[in-house]
MARFIFI-916081 format. One record per residue (C-alpha): x, y, z; residue number from 0; residue in one letter. Coordinates in Angstrom, 3 decimals. Example, Ala and Ser with C-alpha at 12.3 -4.5 7.8 and 13.67 -1.06 7.14 Angstrom:
+----------+----------+----------+-----+------+
|       c1 |       c2 |       c3 |  nr | rest |
+----------+----------+----------+-----+------+
|   12.300 |   -4.500 |    7.800 |   0 |    A |
|   13.670 |   -1.060 |    7.140 |   1 |    S |
+----------+----------+----------+-----+------+
This chain:
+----------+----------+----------+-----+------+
|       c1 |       c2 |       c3 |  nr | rest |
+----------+----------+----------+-----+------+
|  131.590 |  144.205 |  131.602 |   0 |    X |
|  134.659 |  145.992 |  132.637 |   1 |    X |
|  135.983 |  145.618 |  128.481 |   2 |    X |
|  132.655 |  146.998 |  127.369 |   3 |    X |
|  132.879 |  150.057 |  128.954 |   4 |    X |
|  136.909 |  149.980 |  128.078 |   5 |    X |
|  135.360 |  149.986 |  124.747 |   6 |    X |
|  132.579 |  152.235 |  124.550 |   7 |    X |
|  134.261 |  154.891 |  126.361 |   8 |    X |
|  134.970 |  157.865 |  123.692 |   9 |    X |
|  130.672 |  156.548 |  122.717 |  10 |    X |
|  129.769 |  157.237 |  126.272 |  11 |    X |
|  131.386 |  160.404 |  126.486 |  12 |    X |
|  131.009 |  161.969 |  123.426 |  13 |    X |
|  127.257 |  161.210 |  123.779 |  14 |    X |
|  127.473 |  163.524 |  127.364 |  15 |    X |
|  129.059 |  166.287 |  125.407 |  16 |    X |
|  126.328 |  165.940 |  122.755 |  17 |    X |
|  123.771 |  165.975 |  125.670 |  18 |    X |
|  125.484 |  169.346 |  127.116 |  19 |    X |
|  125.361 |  170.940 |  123.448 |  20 |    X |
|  121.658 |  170.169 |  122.816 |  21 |    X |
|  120.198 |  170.487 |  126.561 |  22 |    X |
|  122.560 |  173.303 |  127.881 |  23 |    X |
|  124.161 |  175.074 |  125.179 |  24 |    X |
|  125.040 |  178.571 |  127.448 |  25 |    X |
|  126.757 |  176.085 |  129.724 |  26 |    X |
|  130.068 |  176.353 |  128.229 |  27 |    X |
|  131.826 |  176.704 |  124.451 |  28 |    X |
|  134.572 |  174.490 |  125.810 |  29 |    X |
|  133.741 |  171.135 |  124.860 |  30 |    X |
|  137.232 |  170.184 |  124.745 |  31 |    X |
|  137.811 |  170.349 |  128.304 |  32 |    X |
|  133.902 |  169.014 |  129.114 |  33 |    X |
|  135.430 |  165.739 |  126.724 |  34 |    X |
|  138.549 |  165.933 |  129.343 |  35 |    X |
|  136.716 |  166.161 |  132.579 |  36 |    X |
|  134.064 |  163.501 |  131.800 |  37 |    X |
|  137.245 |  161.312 |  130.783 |  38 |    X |
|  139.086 |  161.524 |  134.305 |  39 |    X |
|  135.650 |  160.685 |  135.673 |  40 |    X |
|  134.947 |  157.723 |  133.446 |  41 |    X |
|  138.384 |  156.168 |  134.254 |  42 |    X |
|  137.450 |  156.769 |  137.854 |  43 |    X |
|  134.509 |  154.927 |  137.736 |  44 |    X |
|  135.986 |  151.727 |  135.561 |  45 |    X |
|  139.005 |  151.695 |  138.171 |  46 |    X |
|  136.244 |  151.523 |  141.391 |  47 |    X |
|  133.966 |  149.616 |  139.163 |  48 |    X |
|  137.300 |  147.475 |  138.666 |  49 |    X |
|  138.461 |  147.005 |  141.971 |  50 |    X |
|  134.985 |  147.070 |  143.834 |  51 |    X |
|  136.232 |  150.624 |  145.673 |  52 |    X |
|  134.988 |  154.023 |  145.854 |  53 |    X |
|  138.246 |  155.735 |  146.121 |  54 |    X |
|  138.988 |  156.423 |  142.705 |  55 |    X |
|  135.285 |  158.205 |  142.173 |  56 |    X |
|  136.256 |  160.299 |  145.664 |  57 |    X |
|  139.658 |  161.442 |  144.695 |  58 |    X |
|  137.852 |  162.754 |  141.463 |  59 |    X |
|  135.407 |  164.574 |  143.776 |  60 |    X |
|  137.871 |  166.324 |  145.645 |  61 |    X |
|  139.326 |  168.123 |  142.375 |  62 |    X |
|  136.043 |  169.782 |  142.239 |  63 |    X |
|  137.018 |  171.836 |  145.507 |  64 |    X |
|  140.059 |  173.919 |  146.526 |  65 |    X |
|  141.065 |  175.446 |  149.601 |  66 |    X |
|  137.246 |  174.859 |  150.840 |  67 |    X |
|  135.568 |  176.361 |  147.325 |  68 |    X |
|  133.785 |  174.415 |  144.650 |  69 |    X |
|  135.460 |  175.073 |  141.453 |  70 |    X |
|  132.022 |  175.530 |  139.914 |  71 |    X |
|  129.909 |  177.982 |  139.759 |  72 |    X |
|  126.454 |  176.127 |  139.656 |  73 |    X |
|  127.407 |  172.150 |  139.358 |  74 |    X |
|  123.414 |  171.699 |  137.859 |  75 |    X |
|  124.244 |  170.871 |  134.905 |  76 |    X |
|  127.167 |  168.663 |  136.001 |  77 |    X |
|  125.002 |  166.830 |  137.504 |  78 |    X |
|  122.130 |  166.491 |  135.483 |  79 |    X |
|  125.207 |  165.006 |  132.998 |  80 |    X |
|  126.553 |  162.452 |  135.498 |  81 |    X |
|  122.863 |  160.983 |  135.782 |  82 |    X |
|  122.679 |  160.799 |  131.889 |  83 |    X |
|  125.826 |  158.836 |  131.744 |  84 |    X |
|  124.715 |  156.625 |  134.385 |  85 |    X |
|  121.321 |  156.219 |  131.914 |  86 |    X |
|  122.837 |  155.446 |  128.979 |  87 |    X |
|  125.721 |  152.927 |  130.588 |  88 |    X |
|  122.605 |  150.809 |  133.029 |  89 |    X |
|  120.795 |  150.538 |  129.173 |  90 |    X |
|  123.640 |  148.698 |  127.498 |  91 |    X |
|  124.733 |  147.070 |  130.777 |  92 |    X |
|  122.078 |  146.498 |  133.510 |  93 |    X |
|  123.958 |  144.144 |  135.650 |  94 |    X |
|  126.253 |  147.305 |  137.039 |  95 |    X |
|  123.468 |  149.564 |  137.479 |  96 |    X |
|  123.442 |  149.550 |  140.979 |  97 |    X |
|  127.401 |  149.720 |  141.874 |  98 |    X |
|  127.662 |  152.704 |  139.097 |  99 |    X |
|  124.433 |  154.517 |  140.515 | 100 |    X |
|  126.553 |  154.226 |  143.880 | 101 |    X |
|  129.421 |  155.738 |  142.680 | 102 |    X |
|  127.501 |  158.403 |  140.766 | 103 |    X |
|  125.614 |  159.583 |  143.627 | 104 |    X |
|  128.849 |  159.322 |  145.574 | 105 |    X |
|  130.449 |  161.944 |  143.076 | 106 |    X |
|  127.176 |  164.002 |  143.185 | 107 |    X |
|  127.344 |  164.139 |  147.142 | 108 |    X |
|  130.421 |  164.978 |  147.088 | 109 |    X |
|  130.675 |  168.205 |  145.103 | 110 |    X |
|  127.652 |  169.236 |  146.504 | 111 |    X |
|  128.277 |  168.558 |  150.306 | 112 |    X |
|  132.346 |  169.224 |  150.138 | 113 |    X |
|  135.445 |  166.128 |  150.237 | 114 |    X |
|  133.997 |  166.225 |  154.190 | 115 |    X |
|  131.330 |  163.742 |  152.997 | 116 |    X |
|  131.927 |  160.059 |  153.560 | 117 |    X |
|  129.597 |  158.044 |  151.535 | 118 |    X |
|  127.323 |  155.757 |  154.605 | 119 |    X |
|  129.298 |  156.849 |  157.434 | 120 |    X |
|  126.842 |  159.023 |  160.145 | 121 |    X |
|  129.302 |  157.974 |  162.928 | 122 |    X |
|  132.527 |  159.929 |  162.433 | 123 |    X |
|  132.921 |  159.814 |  166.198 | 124 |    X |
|  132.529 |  156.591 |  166.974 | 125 |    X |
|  134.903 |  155.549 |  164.139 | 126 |    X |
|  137.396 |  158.010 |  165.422 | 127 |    X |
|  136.849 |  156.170 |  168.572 | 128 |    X |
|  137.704 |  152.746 |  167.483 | 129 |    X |
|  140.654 |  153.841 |  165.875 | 130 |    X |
|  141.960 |  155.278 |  168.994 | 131 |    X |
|  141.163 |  152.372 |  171.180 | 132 |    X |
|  143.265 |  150.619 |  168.475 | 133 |    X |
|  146.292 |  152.364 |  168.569 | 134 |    X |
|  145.658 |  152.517 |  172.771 | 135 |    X |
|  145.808 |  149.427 |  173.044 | 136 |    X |
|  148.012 |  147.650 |  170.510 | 137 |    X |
|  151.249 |  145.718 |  171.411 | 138 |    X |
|  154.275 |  144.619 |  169.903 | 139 |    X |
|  153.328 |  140.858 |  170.178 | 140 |    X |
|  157.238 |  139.012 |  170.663 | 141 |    X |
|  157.475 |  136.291 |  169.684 | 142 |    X |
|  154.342 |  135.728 |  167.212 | 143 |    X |
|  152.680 |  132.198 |  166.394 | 144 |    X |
|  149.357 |  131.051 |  165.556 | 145 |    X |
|  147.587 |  131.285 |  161.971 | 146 |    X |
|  147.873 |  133.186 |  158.996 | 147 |    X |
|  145.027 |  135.629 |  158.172 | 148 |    X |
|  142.574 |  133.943 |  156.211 | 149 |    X |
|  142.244 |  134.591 |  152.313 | 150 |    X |
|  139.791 |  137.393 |  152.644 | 151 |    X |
|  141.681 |  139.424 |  155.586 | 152 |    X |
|  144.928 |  139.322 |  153.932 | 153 |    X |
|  143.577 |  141.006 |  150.832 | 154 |    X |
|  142.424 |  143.661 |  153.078 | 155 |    X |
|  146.165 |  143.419 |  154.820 | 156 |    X |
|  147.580 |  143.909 |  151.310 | 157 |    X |
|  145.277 |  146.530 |  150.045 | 158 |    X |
|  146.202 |  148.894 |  152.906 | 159 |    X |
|  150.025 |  147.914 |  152.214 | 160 |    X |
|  149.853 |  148.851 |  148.713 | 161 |    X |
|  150.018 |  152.264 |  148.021 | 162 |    X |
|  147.138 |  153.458 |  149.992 | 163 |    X |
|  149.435 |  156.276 |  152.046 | 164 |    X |
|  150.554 |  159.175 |  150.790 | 165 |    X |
|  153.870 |  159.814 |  149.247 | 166 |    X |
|  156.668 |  162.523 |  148.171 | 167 |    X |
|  155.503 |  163.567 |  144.618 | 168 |    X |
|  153.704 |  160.328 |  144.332 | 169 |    X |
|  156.917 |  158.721 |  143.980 | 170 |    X |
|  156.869 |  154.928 |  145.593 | 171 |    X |
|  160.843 |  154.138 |  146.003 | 172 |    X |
|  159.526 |  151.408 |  148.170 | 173 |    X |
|  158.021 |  147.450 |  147.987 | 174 |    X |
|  156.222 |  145.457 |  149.938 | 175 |    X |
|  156.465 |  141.198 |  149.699 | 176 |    X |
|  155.540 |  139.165 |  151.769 | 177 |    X |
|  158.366 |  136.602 |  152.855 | 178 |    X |
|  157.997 |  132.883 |  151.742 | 179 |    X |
|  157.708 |  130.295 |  154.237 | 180 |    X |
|  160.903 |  128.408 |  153.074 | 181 |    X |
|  163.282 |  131.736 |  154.178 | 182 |    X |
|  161.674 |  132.628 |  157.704 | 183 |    X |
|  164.235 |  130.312 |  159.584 | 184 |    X |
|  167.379 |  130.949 |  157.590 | 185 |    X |
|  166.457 |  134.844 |  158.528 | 186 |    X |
|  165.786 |  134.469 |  161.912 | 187 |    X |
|  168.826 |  132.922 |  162.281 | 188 |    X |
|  171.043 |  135.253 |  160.189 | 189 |    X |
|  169.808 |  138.230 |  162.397 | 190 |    X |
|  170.489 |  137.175 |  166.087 | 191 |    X |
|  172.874 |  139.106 |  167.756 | 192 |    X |
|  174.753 |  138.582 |  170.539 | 193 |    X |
|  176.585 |  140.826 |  173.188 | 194 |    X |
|  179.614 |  139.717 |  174.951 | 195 |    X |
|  179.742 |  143.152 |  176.806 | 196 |    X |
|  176.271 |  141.973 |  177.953 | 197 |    X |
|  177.433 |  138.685 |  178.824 | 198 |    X |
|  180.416 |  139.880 |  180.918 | 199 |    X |
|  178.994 |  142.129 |  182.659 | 200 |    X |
|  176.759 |  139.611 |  184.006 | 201 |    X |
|  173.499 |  140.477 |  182.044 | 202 |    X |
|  173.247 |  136.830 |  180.461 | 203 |    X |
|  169.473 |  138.255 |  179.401 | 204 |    X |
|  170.429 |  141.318 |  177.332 | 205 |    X |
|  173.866 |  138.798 |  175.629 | 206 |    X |
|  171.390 |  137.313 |  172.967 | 207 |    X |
|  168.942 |  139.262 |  170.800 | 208 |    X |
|  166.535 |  138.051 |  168.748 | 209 |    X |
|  163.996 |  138.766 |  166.296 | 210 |    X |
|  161.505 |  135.881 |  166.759 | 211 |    X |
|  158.881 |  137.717 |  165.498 | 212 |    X |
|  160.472 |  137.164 |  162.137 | 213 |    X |
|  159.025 |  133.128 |  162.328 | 214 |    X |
|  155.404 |  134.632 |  162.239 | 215 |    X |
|  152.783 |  133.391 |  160.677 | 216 |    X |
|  152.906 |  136.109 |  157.977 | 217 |    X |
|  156.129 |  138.447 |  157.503 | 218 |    X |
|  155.897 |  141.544 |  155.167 | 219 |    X |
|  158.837 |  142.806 |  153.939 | 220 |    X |
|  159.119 |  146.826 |  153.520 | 221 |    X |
|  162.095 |  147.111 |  151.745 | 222 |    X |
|  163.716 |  150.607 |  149.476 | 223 |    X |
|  165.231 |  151.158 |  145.895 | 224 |    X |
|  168.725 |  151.008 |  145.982 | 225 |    X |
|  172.076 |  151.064 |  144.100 | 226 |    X |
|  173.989 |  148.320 |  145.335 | 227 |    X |
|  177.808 |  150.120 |  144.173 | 228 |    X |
|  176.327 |  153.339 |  145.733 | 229 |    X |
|  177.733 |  153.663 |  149.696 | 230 |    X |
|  175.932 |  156.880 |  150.154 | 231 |    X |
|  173.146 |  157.395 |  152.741 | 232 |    X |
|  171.170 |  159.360 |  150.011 | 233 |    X |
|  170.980 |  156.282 |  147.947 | 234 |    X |
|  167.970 |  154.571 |  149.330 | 235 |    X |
|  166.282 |  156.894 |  146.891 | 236 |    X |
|  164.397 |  157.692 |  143.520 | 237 |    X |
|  164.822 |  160.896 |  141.352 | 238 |    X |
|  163.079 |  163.163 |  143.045 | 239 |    X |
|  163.578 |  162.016 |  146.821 | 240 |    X |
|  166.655 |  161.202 |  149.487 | 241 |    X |
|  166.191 |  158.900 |  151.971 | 242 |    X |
|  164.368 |  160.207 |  154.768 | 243 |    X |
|  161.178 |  160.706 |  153.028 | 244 |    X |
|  161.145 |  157.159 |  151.929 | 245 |    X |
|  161.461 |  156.215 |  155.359 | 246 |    X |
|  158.605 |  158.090 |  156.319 | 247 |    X |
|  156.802 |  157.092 |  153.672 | 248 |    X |
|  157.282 |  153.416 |  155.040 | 249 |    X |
|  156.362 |  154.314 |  158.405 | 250 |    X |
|  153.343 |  155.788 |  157.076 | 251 |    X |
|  152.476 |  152.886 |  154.796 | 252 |    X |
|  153.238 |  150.718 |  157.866 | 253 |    X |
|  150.877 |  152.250 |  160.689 | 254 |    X |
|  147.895 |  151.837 |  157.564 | 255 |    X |
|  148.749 |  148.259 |  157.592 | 256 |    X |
|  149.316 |  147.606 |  161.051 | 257 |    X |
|  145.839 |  149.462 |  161.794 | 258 |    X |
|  144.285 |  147.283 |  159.295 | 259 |    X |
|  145.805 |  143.921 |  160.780 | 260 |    X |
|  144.932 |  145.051 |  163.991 | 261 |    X |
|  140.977 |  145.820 |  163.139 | 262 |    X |
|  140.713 |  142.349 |  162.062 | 263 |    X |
|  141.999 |  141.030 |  164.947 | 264 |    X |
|  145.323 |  139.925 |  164.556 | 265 |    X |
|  148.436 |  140.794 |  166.803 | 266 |    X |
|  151.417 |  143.093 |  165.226 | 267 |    X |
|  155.107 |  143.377 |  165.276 | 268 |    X |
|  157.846 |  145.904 |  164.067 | 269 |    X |
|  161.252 |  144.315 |  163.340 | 270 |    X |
|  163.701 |  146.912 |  162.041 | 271 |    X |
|  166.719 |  146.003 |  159.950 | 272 |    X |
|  170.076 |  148.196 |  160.153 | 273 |    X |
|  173.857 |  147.637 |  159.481 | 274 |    X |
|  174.924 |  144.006 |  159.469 | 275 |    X |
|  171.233 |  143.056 |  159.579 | 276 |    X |
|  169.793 |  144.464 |  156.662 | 277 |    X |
|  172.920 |  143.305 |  154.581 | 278 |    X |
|  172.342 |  139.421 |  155.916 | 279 |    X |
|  168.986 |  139.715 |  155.094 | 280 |    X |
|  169.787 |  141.121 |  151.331 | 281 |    X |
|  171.719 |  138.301 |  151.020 | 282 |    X |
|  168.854 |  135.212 |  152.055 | 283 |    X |
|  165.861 |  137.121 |  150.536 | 284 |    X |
|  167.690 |  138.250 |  147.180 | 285 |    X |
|  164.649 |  140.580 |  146.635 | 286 |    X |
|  165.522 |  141.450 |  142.492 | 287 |    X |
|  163.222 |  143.353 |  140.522 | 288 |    X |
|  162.739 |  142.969 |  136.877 | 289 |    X |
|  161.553 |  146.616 |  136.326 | 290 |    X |
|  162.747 |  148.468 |  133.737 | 291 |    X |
|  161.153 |  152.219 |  134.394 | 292 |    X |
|  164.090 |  154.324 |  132.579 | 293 |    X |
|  163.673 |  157.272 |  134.878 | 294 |    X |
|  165.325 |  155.200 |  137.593 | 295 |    X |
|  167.780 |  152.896 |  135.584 | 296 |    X |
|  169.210 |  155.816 |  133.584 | 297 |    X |
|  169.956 |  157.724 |  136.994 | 298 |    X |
|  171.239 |  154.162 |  138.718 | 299 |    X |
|  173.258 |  153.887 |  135.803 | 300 |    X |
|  171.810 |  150.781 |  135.306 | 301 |    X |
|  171.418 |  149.291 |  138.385 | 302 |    X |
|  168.028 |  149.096 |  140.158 | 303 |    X |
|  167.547 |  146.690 |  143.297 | 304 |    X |
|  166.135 |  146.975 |  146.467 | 305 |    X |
|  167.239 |  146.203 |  150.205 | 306 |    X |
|  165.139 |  145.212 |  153.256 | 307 |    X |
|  164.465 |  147.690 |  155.665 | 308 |    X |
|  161.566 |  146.612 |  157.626 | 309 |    X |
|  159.775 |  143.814 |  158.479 | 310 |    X |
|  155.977 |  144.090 |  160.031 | 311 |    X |
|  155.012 |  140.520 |  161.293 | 312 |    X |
|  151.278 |  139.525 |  161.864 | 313 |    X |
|  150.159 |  136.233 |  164.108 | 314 |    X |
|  146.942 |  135.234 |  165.876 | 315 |    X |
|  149.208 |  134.303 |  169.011 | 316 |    X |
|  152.026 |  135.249 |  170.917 | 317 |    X |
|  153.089 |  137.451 |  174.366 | 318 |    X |
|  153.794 |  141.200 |  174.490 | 319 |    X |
|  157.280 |  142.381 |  174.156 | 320 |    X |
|  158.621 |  142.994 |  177.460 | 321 |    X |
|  159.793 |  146.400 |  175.996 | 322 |    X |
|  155.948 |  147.748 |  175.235 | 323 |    X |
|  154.506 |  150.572 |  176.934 | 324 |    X |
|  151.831 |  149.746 |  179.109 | 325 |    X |
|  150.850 |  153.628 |  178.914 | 326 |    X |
|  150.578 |  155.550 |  175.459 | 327 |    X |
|  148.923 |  158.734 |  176.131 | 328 |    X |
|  151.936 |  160.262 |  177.221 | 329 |    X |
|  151.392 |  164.451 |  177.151 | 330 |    X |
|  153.917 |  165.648 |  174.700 | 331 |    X |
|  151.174 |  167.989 |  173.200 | 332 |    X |
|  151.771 |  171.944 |  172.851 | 333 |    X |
|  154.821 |  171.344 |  175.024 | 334 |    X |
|  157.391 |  173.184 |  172.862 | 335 |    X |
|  157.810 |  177.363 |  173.066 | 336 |    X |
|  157.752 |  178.863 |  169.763 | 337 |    X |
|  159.911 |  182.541 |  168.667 | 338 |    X |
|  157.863 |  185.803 |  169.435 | 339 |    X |
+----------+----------+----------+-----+------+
């Protein structure tokens, strides 16, 4: 279904342009850019359609609005043109008449009620809600054991790892993988640290450090582009980036996950890699990339690899880190004076 509608595209649209001509002809002399804006909407829909989502069809909605205006004048006939697209696909292809007629009336809604609308959800509160009581009352879970998600969940876990946060000029400088089995314990191990000052001055409990969460049942990897000759701090980077942005990006990307994981009731843990850590664990997961994208090879001179930089471990088991909060609602709000 998805090839037939790869195929029938320029039909499909140039039939809506014909429809605009013959039904609406004072509705624009433009046709050009009607041709353009029904193609951005078409890929939309084949990407959802695709991927069984509706974000694709929403983004596309939200370009019809800027700083809180609709960018048309009277969407009518817009509409009226959506609904005779969504005619002519259902006759050549009935089975997907009622996930397109979802995302058409999704697009509809959306530039007629604002991006504000969220297709089926009448309980922004109570979502709100959850998510709080979420983030209230998650722990870092130390160390981690039990199952792996199940086959369905950790699509969901992988979905909201892969791109779904935003980032600096779209730019991704970062991967996620999730860590094979066969490398957990040679990691583990290459990562434990421990303290002689800690041990001599007679806290035995603080000498030895490690990160057991790194056995968990499932370990993603978070880990940033990188020239390998390249000592700078700058170099965890792509073209139009420096480092700190990709580490925010991360953190963002991670909190999606971790929110995710969490909602489907598994336990989380951070595990951060710096210094002598993130090199041993270069060294056991290899983590080589076979890309070839010219923007970043011609400005690596060549060299494109990345290095681990975070690891977010997820377990049906385990005990809380004795280093977690038991209260998060601490009041740093509006606590800062601002310049008169």
């Amino acid at each position: 279904m998805i090839e037939l509608l790869i195929t029938n595209k320029e039909t499909y649209i140039n039939r809506c342009v014909d429809f605009v001509k013959s039904n609406h002809p004072d509705r624009t002399t433009e046709h050009d850019k009607c041709y353009r804006d029904l193609s951005y909407i078409y890929d939309a829909i084949v990407l959802d359609l695709k991927n069984n989502t509706t974000d694709d069809i929403q983004n596309i909605g939200a370009m019809f609005w800027h700083a809180g205006k609709l960018q048309l004048q009277h969407p009518d006939v817009e509409l009226k043109v959506y609904d005779y697209l969504l005619s002519i696909i259902c006759a050549d292809i009935p089975a997907i008449e009622q996930q397109l007629s979802e995302l058409i009336n999704i697009l509809k809604l959306i530039i007629q009620n604002g991006f504000g609308f969220k297709h089926g959800n009448t309980c922004d509160l109570e979502l709100v809600s959850k998510m709080h009581n979420l983030a209230q009352h998650r722990h870092n879970w130390k160390p981690l054991t039990g199952n792996k998600p199940s086959a369905e969940h950790m699509d969901l876990i992988l979905k909201a790892a892969s791109a779904m946060t935003p980032a600096l000029s779209n730019e991704y400088n970062y991967r996620v993988d999730e860590v094979p089995d066969h490398l957990k314990e040679e990691l583990f191990k290459s990562v434990i640290n421990y303290s002689n000052a800690a041990a001599e001055s007679g806290n035995p409990t603080y000498a030895t450090d490690k990160n057991e969460q790194l056995m968990a049942p499932t370990v993603l990897c978070y880990s940033l582009r990188y020239n390998q000759h390249n000592d700078k701090l700058e170099q965890f980077c792509g073209d139009m980036t420096v480092r700190d942005p990709n580490i925010l990006n991360i953190g963002i990307c991670v909190w999606n996950t971790v929110l995710t994981a969490e909602a489907l009731g598994y336990k989380t843990s951070f595990c951060q890699m710096t210094t002598w850590k993130r090199d041993n664990a270069k060294k056991i997961l290899g983590l080589h990339t076979d890309e070839v994208q010219s923007e970043f090879l011609t400005n690596r001179n060549g060299e494109c690899t990345f290095m681990p930089m975070f690891f977010l471990a997820i377990g049906t088991e385990g005990r809380v880190n004795i280093n977690s909060r038991s209260h998060k609602s601490k009041d740093i709000i509006n606590k800062l004076k601002f310049n008169d």
